[in-house]
N, C-alpha and C positions, 0 to 999 in steps of 0.2 A: 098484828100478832101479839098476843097477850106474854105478858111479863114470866108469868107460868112456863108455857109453852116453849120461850125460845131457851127458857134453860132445861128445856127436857130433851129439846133438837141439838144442845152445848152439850149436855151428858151425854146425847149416843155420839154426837162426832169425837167426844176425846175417848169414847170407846175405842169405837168404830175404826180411827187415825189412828191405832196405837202402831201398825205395822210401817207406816212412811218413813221413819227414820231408822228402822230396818233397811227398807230397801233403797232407801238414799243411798245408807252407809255401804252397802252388799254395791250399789253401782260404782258407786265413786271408788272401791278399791281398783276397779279396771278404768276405768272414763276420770279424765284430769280434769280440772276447770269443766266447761261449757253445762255451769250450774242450770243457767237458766233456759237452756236447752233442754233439761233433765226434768227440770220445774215443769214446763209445759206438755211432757212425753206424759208425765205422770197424771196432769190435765187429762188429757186426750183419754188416757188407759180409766179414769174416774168418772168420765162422762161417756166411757163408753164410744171414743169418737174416732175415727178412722184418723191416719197423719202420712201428710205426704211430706217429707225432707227434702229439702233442697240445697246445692253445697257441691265445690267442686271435687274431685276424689282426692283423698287423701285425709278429709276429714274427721273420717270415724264415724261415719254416718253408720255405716253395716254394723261395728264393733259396738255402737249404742245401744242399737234396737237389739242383737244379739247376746249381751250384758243382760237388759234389762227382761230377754226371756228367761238366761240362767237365773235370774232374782226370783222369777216367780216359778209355782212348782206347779208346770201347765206345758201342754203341748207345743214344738214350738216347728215351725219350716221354714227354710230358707229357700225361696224361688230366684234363680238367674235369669230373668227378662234378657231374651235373646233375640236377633231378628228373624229365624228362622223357626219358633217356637209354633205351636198349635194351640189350641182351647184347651182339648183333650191333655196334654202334658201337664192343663194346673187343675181341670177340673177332674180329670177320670174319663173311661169310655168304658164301651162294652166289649165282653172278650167273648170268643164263640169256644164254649169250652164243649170238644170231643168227644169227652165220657160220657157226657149228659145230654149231651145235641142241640141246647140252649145258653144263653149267653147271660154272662154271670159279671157282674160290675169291679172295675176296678177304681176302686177312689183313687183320684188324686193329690196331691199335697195339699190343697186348699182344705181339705180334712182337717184342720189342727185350731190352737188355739191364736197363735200370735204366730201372721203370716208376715215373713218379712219378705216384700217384694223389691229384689233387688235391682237397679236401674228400670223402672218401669217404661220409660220411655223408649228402651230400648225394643222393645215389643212390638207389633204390628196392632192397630186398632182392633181387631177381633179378639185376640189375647188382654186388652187393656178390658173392653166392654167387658168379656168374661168373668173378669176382676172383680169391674167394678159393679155390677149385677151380683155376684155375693156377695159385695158388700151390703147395697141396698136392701134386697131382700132378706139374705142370712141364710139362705138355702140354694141349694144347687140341683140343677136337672138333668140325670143323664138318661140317655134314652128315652123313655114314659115315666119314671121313677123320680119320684124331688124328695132329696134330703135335705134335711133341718138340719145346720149347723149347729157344735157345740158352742154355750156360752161357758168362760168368755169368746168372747170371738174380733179379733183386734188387725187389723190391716195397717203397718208401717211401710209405705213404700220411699224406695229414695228417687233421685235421680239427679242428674248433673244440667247444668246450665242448657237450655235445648240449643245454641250457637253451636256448643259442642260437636262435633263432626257424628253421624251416625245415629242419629235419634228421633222421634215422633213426637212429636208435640203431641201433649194431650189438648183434646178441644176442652174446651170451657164445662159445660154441660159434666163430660164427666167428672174432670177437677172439683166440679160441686161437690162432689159425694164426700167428700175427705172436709172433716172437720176443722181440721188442721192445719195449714202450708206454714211449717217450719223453717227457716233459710238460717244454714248452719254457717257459720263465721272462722275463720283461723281464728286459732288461740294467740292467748297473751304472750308476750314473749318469756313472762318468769315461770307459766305453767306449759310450753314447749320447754322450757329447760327440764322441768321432771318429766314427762311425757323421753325427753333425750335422755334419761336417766334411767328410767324404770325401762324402757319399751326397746334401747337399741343393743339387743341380746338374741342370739339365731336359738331359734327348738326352744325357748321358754312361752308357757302358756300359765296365764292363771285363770284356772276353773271359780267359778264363786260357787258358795252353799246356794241353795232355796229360801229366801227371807221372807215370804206370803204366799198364801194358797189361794187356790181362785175360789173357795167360798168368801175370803177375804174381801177379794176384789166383787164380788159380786154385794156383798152386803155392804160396804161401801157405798155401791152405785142404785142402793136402794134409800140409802140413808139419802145421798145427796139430791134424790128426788123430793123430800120435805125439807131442805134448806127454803128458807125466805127470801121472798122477792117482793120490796116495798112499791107499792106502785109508781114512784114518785122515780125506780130507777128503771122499772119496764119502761115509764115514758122516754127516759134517757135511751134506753136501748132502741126503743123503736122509733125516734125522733135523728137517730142514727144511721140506722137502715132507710129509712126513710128518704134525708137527706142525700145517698146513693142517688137514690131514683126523680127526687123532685131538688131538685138543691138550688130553682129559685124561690119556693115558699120558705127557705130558709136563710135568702138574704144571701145566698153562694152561687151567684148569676154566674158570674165567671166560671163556675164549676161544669157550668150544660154544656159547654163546648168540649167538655174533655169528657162527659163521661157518657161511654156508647149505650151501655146497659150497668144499672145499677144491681144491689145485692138482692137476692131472692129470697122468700119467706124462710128458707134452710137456713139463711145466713141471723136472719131471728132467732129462731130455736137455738141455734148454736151456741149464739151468744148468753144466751139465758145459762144454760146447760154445762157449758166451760166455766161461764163466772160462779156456777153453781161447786165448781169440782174447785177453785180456786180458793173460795172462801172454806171447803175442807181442810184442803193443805195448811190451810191459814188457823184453823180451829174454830171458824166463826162459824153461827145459824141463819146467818143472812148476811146478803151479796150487798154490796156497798158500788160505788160506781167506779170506784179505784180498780176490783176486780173487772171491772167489765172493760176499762182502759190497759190493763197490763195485756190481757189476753186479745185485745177488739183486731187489731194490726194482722193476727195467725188468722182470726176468722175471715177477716175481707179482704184479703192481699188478690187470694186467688175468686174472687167471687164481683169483683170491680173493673168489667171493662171499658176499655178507654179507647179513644177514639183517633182516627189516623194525625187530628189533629195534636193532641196531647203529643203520640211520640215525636210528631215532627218537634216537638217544642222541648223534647228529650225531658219530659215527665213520667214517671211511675206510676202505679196506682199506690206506693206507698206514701207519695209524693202529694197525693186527692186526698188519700184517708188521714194524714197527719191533719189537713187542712179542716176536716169536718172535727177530729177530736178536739181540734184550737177555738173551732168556731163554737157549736152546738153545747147550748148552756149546762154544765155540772150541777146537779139537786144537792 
């Protein structure tokens, strides 16, 4: 990339960025600490990428994603994944209207901009698929009829540890679809003391303003389509994914025995496309390999499975993926 060029892709992102520490500042007056939790939501929302959170209750998982729709000035739903739920509850169905003697659609919540699916796992698989089919596609079908979802169009689902009593494991397959696997942390002990200070108060709510409009967000996620990507860190990314899948051509023998199925071509794109949205936040016109490290760990947590050996051995897959960042040479 010419010397021209990447300060003309440096002009539009400090354009383009002027809204992010808006909407930092509009989150963080509700959400204490869990910065880097907030860092990567805003990832997810700049690439465009679906995020599943993971986190036991009490978190603030719900009050995140719900903050960060008050922040932006856009459609927003909250779906309860239920065990009892139906398809039709989040996509619509048809209603046989009387007057007319034909049946006339009623959209469902999935209608909106930034759906926040609350305990997803709590769902029966026919309700998850439904999900997770507008997310891939971005349209929905009811009856003979398919609609085109609005852009933006943003999918935050949470859920809780599946040990949890009362829950579905998502299969693998669909977990693909989600950009993102989040796993949200308790707070520090000095930010629970304001979290105990601001928050243990009955009937108080604070509303935030709108800090970005979704032209905002959308010309953003045009911009970060011409951020730069040197070749020297595509190899890094792909010599990454890679190592998932063959991890003796890379000198991590040890690794075949743990790992069932490595990352899929998604989990490529992904990482392009996150470290693309990182190096925005960051104000740069090209992705360095440091972004594709801070972000790599959310892309392949949920996308690295591991073999009945591994867990007898009470390993992770975060446990495999720390191992290839250590190994797999930095440009």
């Amino acid at each position: 990339m010419t010397k021209f060029s990447l300060s003309k892709i440096n002009d539009r992102i400090t354009k383009e960025s002027a809204f992010i520490n808006p909407l930092r500042a509009s989150i963080s007056e509700v959400i204490v600490g869990q910065d880097e939790l907030i860092n990567k939501i805003l990832i997810g929302l700049l690439a465009n990428g679906h995020m599943l959170l993971e986190g036991v209750p009490g978190l603030a998982k719900t009050l995140t994603v719900n903050t960060l729709a008050q922040a932006i000035d856009t459609g927003f739903q909250r779906v309860q994944f239920t065990p009892d739920m139906l398809p039709a509850d989040l996509l619509g169905t048809l209603i046989f209207n009387q007057k007319t003697g034909g049946f006339e659609t009623r959209k469902g919540p999935i209608f909106s901009n930034i759906i926040l699916a609350d305990e997803i796992n709590r769902a029966p698989s026919k309700v998850q698929s439904a999900l997770l089919e507008a997310m891939q596609e971005r349209q929905v079908t009811i009856g003979e009829e398919t609609f085109k979802l609005d852009a933006p169009f943003l999918v935050l689902a949470t859920q809780n540890p599946i040990e949890q009593e009362g829950t579905y494991p998502l299969p693998e397959a669909q977990v693909d679809r989600f950009m993102l696997k989040l796993k949200v942390d308790y707070p520090q002990k000095d930010e629970e003391r304001i979290i105990l200070r601001q928050v243990a108060k009955t009937g108080v709510t604070n509303p935030i303003k709108p800090a970005v409009k979704p032209k905002q967000i959308l010309d953003a996620q045009k911009t970060i389509n011409d951020i730069y990507v040197d070749e020297k860190v595509e190899d890094y990314i792909l010599n990454l994914v890679f190592a998932t899948r063959n991890p003796d051509e890379f000198g991590l023998s040890d690794l075949s025995q743990l790992i069932e199925y490595g990352a899929s071509p998604r989990a490529t794109i992904n990482l392009v496309l996150a470290s693309k949205a990182r190096a925005f936040l960051e104000h740069r016109g090209y992705i360095t390999p440091e972004d594709v490290r801070y972000i790599g760990k959310d892309i392949l947590r949920h996308r690295v499975i591991l073999t009945y050996e591994a867990e007898a051995e009470e390993m992770t897959s975060e446990d495999v993926i720390q191992r290839l960042f250590d190994s797999i040479e930095i440009p």
